[in-house]
ZAGU-895571 format. One record per residue (C-alpha): x, z, y. Coordinates in pm, whole numbers, plus 50000, padded with zeros to 5 digits. Example, Ala and Ser with C-alpha at 12.3 -4.5 7.8 and 13.67 -1.06 7.14 Angstrom:
<sites>
512305078049550/513675071449894/
</sites>
This chain:
<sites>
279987081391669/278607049491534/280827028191398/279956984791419/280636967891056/282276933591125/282406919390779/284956889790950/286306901691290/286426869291542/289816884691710/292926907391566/292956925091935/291116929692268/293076937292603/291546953892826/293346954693198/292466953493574/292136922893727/294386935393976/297136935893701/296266901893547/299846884893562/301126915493316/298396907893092/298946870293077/302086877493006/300916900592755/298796877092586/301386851192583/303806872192401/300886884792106/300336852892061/303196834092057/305666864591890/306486856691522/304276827791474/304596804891212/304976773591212/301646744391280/299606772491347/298476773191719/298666813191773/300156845191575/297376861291661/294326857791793/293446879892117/290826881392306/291656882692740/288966879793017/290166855893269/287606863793460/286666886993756/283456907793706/281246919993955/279456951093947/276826955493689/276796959593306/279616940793071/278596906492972/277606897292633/280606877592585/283196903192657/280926927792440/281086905292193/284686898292222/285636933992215/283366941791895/284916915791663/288446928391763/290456946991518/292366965891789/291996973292136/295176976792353/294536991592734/297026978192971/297177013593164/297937015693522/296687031293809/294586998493883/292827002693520/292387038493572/290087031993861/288497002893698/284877000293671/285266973593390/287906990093199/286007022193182/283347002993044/285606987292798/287077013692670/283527033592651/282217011292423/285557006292221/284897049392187/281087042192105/281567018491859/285107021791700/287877050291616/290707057991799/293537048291543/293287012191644/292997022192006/296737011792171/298237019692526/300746992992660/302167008793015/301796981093295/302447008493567/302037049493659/302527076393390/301287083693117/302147117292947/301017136492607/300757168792589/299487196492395/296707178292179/296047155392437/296967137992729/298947158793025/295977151193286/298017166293561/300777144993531/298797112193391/297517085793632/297327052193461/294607060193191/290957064493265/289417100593276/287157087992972/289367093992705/290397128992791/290067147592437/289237114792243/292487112692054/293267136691739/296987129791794/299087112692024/297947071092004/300787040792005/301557043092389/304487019492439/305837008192783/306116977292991/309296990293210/309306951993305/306206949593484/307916956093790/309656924793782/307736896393705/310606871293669/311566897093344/307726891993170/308646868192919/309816869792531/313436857892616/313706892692797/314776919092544/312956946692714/309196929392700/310106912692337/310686948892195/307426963892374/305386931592245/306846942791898/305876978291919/302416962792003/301686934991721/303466955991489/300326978191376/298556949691429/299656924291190/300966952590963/304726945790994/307366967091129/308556959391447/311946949191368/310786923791097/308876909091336/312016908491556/313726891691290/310706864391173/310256854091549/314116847291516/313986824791251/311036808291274/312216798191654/315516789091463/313426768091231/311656754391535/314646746691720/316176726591388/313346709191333/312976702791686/316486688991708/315916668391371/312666653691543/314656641891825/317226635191645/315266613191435/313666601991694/316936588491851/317836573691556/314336552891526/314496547791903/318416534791861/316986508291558/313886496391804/316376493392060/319096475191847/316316453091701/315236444992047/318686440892124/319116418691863/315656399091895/316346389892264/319726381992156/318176359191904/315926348192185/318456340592425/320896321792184/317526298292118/316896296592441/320786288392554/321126265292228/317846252992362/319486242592708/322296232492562/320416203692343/318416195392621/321366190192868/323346167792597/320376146092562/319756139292911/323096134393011/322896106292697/320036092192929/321786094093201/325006075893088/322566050892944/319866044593243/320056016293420/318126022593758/321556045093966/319006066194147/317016081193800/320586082593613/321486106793927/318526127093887/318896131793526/322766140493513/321726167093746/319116179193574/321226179693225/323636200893481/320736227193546/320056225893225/323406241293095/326666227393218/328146212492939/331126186392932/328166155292848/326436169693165/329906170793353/330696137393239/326746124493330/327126139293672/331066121693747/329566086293601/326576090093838/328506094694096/330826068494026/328396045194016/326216051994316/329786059594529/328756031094768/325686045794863/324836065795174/321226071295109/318446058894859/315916053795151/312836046894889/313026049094526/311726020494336/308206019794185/307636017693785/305165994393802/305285968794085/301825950494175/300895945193806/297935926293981/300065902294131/300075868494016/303585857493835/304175829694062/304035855194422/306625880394344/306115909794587/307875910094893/310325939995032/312315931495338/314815952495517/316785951495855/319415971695990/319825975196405/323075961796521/324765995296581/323806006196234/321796037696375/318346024296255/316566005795908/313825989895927/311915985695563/308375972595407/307925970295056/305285950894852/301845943994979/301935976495239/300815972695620/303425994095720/306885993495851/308706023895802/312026032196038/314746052095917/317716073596110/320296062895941/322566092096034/319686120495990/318806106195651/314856105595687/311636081595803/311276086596147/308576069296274/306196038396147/304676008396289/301295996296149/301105957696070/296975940796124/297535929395796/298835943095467/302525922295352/305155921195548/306955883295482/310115887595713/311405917995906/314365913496165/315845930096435/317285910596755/320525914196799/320315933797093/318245960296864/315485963197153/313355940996930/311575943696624/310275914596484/307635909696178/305055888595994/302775894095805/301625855895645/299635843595959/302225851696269/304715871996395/304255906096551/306615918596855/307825953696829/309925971097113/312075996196931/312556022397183/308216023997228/307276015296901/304705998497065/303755957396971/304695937597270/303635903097150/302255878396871/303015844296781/301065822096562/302865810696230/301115808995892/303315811095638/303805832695346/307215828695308/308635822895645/312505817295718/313395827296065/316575832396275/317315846296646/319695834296901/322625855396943/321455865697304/317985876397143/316045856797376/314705829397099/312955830396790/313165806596513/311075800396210/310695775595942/307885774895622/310025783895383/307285776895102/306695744895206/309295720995113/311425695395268/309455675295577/310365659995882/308375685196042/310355703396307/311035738896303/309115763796551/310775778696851/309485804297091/310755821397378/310985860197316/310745867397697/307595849197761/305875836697414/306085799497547/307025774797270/309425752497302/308485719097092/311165702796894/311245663296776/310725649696467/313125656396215/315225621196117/315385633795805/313265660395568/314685689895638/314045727795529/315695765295540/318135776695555/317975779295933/320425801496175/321795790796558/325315784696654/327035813896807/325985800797159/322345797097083/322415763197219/321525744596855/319795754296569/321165741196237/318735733295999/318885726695612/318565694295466/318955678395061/318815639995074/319125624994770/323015617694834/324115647195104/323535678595206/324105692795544/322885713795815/321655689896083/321835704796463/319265704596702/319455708897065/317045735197164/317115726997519/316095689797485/314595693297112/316555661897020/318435659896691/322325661096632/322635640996274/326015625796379/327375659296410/325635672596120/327935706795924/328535694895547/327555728695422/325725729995098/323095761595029/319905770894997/320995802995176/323245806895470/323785837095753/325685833396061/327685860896234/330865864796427/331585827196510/331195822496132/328515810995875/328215814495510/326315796795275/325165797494893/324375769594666/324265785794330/327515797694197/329555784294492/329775807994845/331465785095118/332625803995459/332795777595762/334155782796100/331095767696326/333725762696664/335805742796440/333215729696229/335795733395904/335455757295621/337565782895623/337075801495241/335055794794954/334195816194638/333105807094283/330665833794158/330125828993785/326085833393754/324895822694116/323815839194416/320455843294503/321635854094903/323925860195163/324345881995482/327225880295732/327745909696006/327555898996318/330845905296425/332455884296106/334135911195908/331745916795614/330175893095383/327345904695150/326115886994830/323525893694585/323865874494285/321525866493979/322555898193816/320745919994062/324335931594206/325335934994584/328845923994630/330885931294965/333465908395101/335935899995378/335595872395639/338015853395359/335855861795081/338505882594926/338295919394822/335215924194645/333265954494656/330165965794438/328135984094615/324885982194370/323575972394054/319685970494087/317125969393794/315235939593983/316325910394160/317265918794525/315265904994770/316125920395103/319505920195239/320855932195591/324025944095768/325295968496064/326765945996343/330245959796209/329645958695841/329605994695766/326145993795697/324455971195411/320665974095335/318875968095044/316035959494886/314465948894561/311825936994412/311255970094268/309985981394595/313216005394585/315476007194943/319296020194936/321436020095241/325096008895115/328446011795270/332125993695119/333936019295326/332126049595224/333236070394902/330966096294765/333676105494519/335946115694816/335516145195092/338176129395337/339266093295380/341356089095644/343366056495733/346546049695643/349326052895887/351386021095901/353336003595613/354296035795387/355656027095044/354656057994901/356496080194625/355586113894656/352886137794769/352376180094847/350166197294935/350356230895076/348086255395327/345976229095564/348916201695498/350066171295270/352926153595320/353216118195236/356806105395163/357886069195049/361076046495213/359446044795530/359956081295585/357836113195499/354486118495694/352926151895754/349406150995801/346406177595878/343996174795594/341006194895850/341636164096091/343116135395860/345416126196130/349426128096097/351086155296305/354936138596267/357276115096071/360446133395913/363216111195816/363506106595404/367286096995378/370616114295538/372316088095385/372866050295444/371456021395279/368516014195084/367166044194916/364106023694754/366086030594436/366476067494485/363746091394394/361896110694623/359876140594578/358566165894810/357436202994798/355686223095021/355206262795032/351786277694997/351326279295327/352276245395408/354866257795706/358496245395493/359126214095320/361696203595047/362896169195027/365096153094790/366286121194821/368856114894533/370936145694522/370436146294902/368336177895025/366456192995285/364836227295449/361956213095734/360186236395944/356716216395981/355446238396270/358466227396504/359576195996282/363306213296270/365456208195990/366106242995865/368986240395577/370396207095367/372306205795085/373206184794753/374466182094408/374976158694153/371606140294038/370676103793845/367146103593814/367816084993510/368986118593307/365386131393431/361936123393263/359416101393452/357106130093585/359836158393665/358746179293928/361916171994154/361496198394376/359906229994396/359306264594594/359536296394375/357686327794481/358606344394760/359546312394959/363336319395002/364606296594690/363866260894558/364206249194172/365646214694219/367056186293955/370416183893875/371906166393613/372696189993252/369486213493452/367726228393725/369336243793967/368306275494219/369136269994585/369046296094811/366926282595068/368126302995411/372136297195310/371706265495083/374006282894826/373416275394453/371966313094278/371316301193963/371366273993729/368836266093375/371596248393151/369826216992974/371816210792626/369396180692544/368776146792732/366186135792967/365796169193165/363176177993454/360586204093511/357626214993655/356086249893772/352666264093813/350786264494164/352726301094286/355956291894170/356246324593912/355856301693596/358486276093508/358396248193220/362076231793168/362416200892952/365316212692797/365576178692515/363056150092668/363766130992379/363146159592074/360326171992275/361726208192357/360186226792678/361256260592746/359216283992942/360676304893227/359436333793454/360786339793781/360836376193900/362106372094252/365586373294172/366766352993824/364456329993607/363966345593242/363536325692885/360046336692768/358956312892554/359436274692420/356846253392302/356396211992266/358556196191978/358626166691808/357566143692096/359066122692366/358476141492675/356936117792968/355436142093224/354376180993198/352356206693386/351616241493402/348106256693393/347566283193744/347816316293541/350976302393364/349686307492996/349336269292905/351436239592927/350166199492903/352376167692846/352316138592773/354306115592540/356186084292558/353246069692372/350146078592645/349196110492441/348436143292604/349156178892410/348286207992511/349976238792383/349986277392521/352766304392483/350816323592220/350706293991968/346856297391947/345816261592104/346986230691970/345516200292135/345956166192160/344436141992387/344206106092377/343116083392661/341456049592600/342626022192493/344795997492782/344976032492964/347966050192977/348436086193041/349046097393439/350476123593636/349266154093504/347376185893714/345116212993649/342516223093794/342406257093984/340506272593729/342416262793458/339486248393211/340296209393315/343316191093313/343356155393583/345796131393473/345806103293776/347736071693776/345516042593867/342676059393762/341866095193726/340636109093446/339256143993360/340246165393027/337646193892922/340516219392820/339026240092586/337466211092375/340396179292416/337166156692469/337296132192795/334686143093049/335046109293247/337176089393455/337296075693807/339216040193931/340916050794215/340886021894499/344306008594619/345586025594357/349516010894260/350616017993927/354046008894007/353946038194274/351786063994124/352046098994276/350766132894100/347856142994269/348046174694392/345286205694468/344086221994836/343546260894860/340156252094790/339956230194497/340006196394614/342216169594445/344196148694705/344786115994599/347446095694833/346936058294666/346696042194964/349576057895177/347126083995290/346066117595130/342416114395027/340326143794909/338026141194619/335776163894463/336516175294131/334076204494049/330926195293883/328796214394129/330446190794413/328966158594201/325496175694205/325906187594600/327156147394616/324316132694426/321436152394624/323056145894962/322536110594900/318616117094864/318496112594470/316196139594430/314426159794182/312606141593896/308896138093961/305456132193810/305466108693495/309386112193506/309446147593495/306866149793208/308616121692977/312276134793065/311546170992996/308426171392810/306906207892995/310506223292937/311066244793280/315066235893455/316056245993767/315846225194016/318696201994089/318736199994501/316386225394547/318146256994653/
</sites>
């Protein structure tokens, strides 16, 4: 036999199998290689396996190879390999080449049996014929009893690990069972250092995550502090701008931004001061006609349609006329003038006309075509005009041109025809309106000694001077049988039938012009301090609607005074209204001559109680579904105190009057229960509750003198009684009636704190001390109680002793009726004014005037289901908005708008905020 020297052998073994039996031999290979092996190596051993199938022919050089620089050669025997060309091969060049002690049998399948010197051939299937006699004794044959199942060929399985032993054993030259053993502990090694890896890894991948945690943490505290800085300073520039519309879009953009109590108190001042208006229509321009000489300040005129439904506006030196639904809030159409500059704009006040002009004569509109009907010559650029009441003449005076005796210009509207007037007697100039008839025309004139408005008969064009109006003004309006006129700081109201003046009003400053609705009721002014001021038909009452940046030079009015345009020199257009709110969801009227004293609110109700009786009115509708009766007993009860309670669902009402009280049902307006007890309202502090449902509906807490009392509501039976050592009692409980505060010493400042269970009110708790106890409240989850002292200071205190806080409202400003808010995080006091508390903070978030308001007859406000404060100052219960996110739905229903262009880029310098209106 010749034997192959291989100074370095390439592989420790060579397996040698039929393809047909190639799963066992992966398997095979995957155990010899894997079995015992140490650690950063890729293989125990190296071993050589054809993956390939061979077709007939002679062995290729690789597997030759392969086989030659093996140590060993292990035949997976089986009846496949025993027929196999390739194995035959195999092993007959293993025989050629190499000796049979490194020749090894692993038993895939069929038998395999020694006998005497050799192999049993008669009984031996799975080994090929060739090595019949080779063997000197009886080789390492070792079986695979697994390879049956070839779920069971894997290392994990006891059977093939111990036959994979046997086989790398002689091999690597270690016994079997320390292989057994090193494969254990090196996979034990494995599996620790495995499990340290990961749990390393865990740990590094806990730190990155922590320090990305921590980094976005850091991030988003930048960011938020970020916001934060940004909202405080814009808010500052909102408290502190001066044009309403861009102080509205910053104090909701400082809202955006990061609600914080300066943006809270930004967005309540806003809307405080733009409460008159119902929409800016056009928002003024930065820069107005810089080109423009000094001396020709731009023009921007505005009229309203009689029945309010339509505005008609043109600002500076543009040809067009844009017209505006009032009611869907947006430009609807636009007329185009021939020339650029509109110099008067009004409406006939029929409101089927349109009338303009544009410096060289007057264009004809009809309103419902939007189509020009007609053009009359007038040069002027600064025309004064005025239409007859029946809209059927047109007026118009040069305005620019000083006093003449040159007659004014009249035209028929029907048929363009003008009617020529006479010589004036006298030099005459604007103003220039008609007498409610339309018969005369009443024309200004300044003598040296007088000033009047002479009358001219438009019929006959002949002059009236004997029955000239001694009305001073360079301004006057006529409207409802009525004209006004302005001469500086005086106003004077005359009655033109009667040809006497009826009111007159000193404004401090001067007006620069009037408007009068036509029907009488309203009076508008715009004085020298760029403010719009409504009035009554006696001058009395004044309302700010406005405060412009620039001098207003267009002013209009609805036919009934709800409606008051505006416009300034700005270019900017608002559409005002005296008997609009923004501050307030509801308005309605009050219901004859209530002297009020107390208010509740409860489910969709409010009842409104004074001498006159208590009214019960639907806060959906704002209309009063009955009057209940205030007093079972005679006389005057205007010295008694009355309060009111309703349950949550607004279906019972308790009334005391004195020590006099009752159980209503409001659904059928029955009295249900009455009863009484001994009560001076003097032993009580100003604010005491009075009255008040528990939880569960069946019992009130009502004053008595030495303490509260608990009535059984369905048999009017007293069920309990909170004994008051101290003076000036009273009490007040939170929104469900569970939570109970009890004065129990006004005058030492001692409130003890009571739960009610459904059956007995227990002592949990006292708080207070030290103060004079004016009025108290109780925040919605019952943890915090706020009063106020004798001296207009507001604590606020909670049962755990952790907040301490003291309020103190301005100056001239006492402390009102206190309420929280649903939420707990604001506290409303409201006497004459309403002011809101940031809670967690103490710091004043702003405060509200409350029209009509009556200090003398102040009521608590009092809170809907859903959050709105009703506020009955007037006789009747008005809701207002008190959550910040109302102001900002307020501010952007009135068209203020999202900051833009320049504004945007000066105001937030590239910083990115949500969008104010935008949803």
């Amino acid at each position: 036999m010749t034997h192959i020297s291989v100074d370095a052998p390439g592989h420790d073994a060579f397996i040698s199998y039929s393809h047909a039996d190639k799963d066992v031999a992966a398997a095979l290979y995957k155990g010899l290689t894997r079995l015992a092996r140490p650690n950063f190596r890729r293989r125990a051993m190296r071993v050589f396996r054809d993956a390939e199938s061979l077709s007939a022919g002679s062995l290729p050089k690789s597997i030759e190879r392969g086989l030659l620089d093996s140590r060993y050669f292990i035949l997976l025997a089986s009846p496949n390999a025993a027929r196999s060309e390739w194995v035959r091969r195999e092993v007959g060049l293993w025989q050629e080449h190499r000796s049979p002690e490194n020749f090894l049998i692993a038993v895939a399948g069929g038998e395999v049996n020694w006998g005497d010197g050799d192999f049993d051939w008669s009984r031996t299937n799975a080994l090929p014929p060739g090595l019949s006699g080779w063997f000197d004794s009886e080789p390492l044959c070792v079986p695979l009893a697994t390879a049956r199942r070839r779920d069971a060929l894997s290392l994990r399985h006891a059977e093939f690990r111990s036959a994979v032993c046997k086989l790398a054993a002689p091999v690597r030259d270690v016994p079997p069972d320390e292989l057994d053993s090193e494969d254990i502990r090196l996979h034990r090694r494995r599996k620790y250092v495995a499990r340290s890896l990961v749990a390393l890894l865990c740990v590094l991948t806990l730190i990155a995550g922590v320090a990305s945690i921590l980094a976005v943490q850091q991030r988003n505290r930048a960011e938020d502090q970020a916001r934060v800085a940004l909202s405080r300073a814009l808010a500052a520039e909102s408290l502190a701008q001066p044009n309403a519309r861009l102080a509205a879009q910053l104090a909701g953009v400082a809202y955006s931004s990061a609600p914080t109590t300066q943006a809270r108190g930004a967005l309540m001042a806003a809307l405080n001061r733009n409460r008159r208006v119902v929409s800016f229509v056009r928002p003024p321009e930065k820069e107005v006609h810089a080109n423009r000489p000094a001396a020709s300040p731009p023009q921007s005129h505005v009229s309203l349609s009689p029945d309010g439904s339509l505005l008609a506006f043109a600002a500076g030196e543009d040809a067009r006329i844009s017209l505006w639904d009032t009611r869907q809030h947006r430009v609807i159409g636009e007329l185009r003038q021939p020339q650029p500059g509109v110099q008067a704009l009004q409406f006939t006040p029929d409101g089927r006309t349109l009338i303009a002009h544009d410096g060289g004569g007057f264009q004809i509109w009809d309103v419902a075509t939007r189509r020009q009907v007609g053009d009359l010559v007038h040069e002027s650029p600064f025309p004064r005009i005025a239409v007859s009441p029946d809209s059927s003449l047109l007026a118009a005076i040069d305005g620019d041109a000083g006093a003449s005796t040159r007659p004014p210009q009249v035209w028929d509207l029907r048929t363009g025809e003008e009617t020529l007037l006479a010589e004036a007697p006298v030099e005459v100039s604007a103003p220039l309106v008609f007498t409610p008839d339309g018969r005369r025309l009443l024309v200004g004139h300044a003598g040296s000694t007088t000033s009047a408005l002479l009358p001219v008969d438009v019929a006959t064009g002949s002059w009236l001077p004997q029955e000239a109006l001694p009305a001073t003004g360079g301004e006057a309006a006529a409207g409802g049988g009525l004209l006004v006129v302005s001469d500086g700081e005086q106003v004077q109201l005359w009655d033109l039938a009667n040809r006497a003046q009826v009111a007159s009003l000193h404004h401090p400053g001067g007006v620069d012009s009037v408007a009068i609705s036509a029907d009488g009721s309203t009076v508008a002014i715009a004085d020298r301090s760029f403010r719009v001021i409504a009035l009554d038909r006696n001058l009395r009452n004044p309302v700010q609607l406005t405060e412009e940046t620039t001098p207003v030079l267009g002013l209009a009015l609805s036919a009934n005074g709800d409606l008051v345009a505006v416009a300034a020199t700005d270019n900017g257009v608002s559409l005002l209204s005296a008997r609009s709110d923004a501050r307030v969801i509801s308005q309605p009227t009050p219901l004859g001559d209530l002297e009020l004293e107390a208010l509740a609110v409860g489910g969709r109700r409010a009842v409104v109680a004074g001498a006159g009786g208590a009214q019960v009115w639907d806060l959906a509708s704002g209309t009063v579904e009955r009057t209940l009766p205030t007093t079972t007993a005679p006389g005057d009860i205007s010295s008694w105190e009355i309060r009111v309670a309703l349950n949550s669902a607004g279906t019972r009402l308790a009334l005391q009057v004195g020590g006099q009280a009752g159980i209503w049902d409001l659904d059928t307006g029955r009295e249900l229960q009455r009863f009484s007890g001994t009560y001076d309202a003097q032993n009580s502090i100003y604010g005491s509750a009075g009255i008040r449902f528990l939880s569960g509906d069946y019992a009130v807490l009502v004053d008595r003198d030495r303490g509260p009392e608990i009535v059984d509501v369905r048999s009017g039976d007293v069920i309990g009684k909170v004994e008051v050592p101290g003076l000036k009692g009273g009490f007040a409980t939170d929104r469900e009636g569970r939570t109970v505060a009890v004065v129990e010493d006004g005058a030492l400042g001692i409130i003890g704190v009571y739960r009610w269970d459904g059956q007995e009110l227990s002592r949990v708790g006292e708080v207070g001390g030290g103060f004079r106890v004016w009025d108290l409240a109780i925040s919605p989850d019952g943890g915090r109680i706020a009063f106020t002292d004798i001296d207009n200071r507001i604590f606020l205190r909670d049962l755990d002793g952790t907040l301490a806080t003291e309020m103190q409202p301005p100056e001239l400003s006492g402390a009102g009726l206190l309420t929280f808010s649903p939420d707990g995080g604001t506290l409303i006091d409201g006497d004459d004014a309403i002011r809101f508390w940031d809670v967690s903070t103490g710091a004043l978030i702003g405060t509200w005037a409350v029209d009509g308001a009556n200090h003398v007859h102040s009521t608590r406000p009092a809170l809907t289901d859903d959050g709105d404060l009703v506020v009955a100052a007037t006789g009747a219960p008005h809701r207002w908005a008190v959550r910040p996110d109302q102001w900002r739905t307020a501010l952007c229903a009135l068209g203020a708008g999202e900051l833009q262009g320049p504004e945007r880029a000066q105001h937030l310098g590239g910083i990115e905020v949500s969008p104010a209106c935008t949803p």
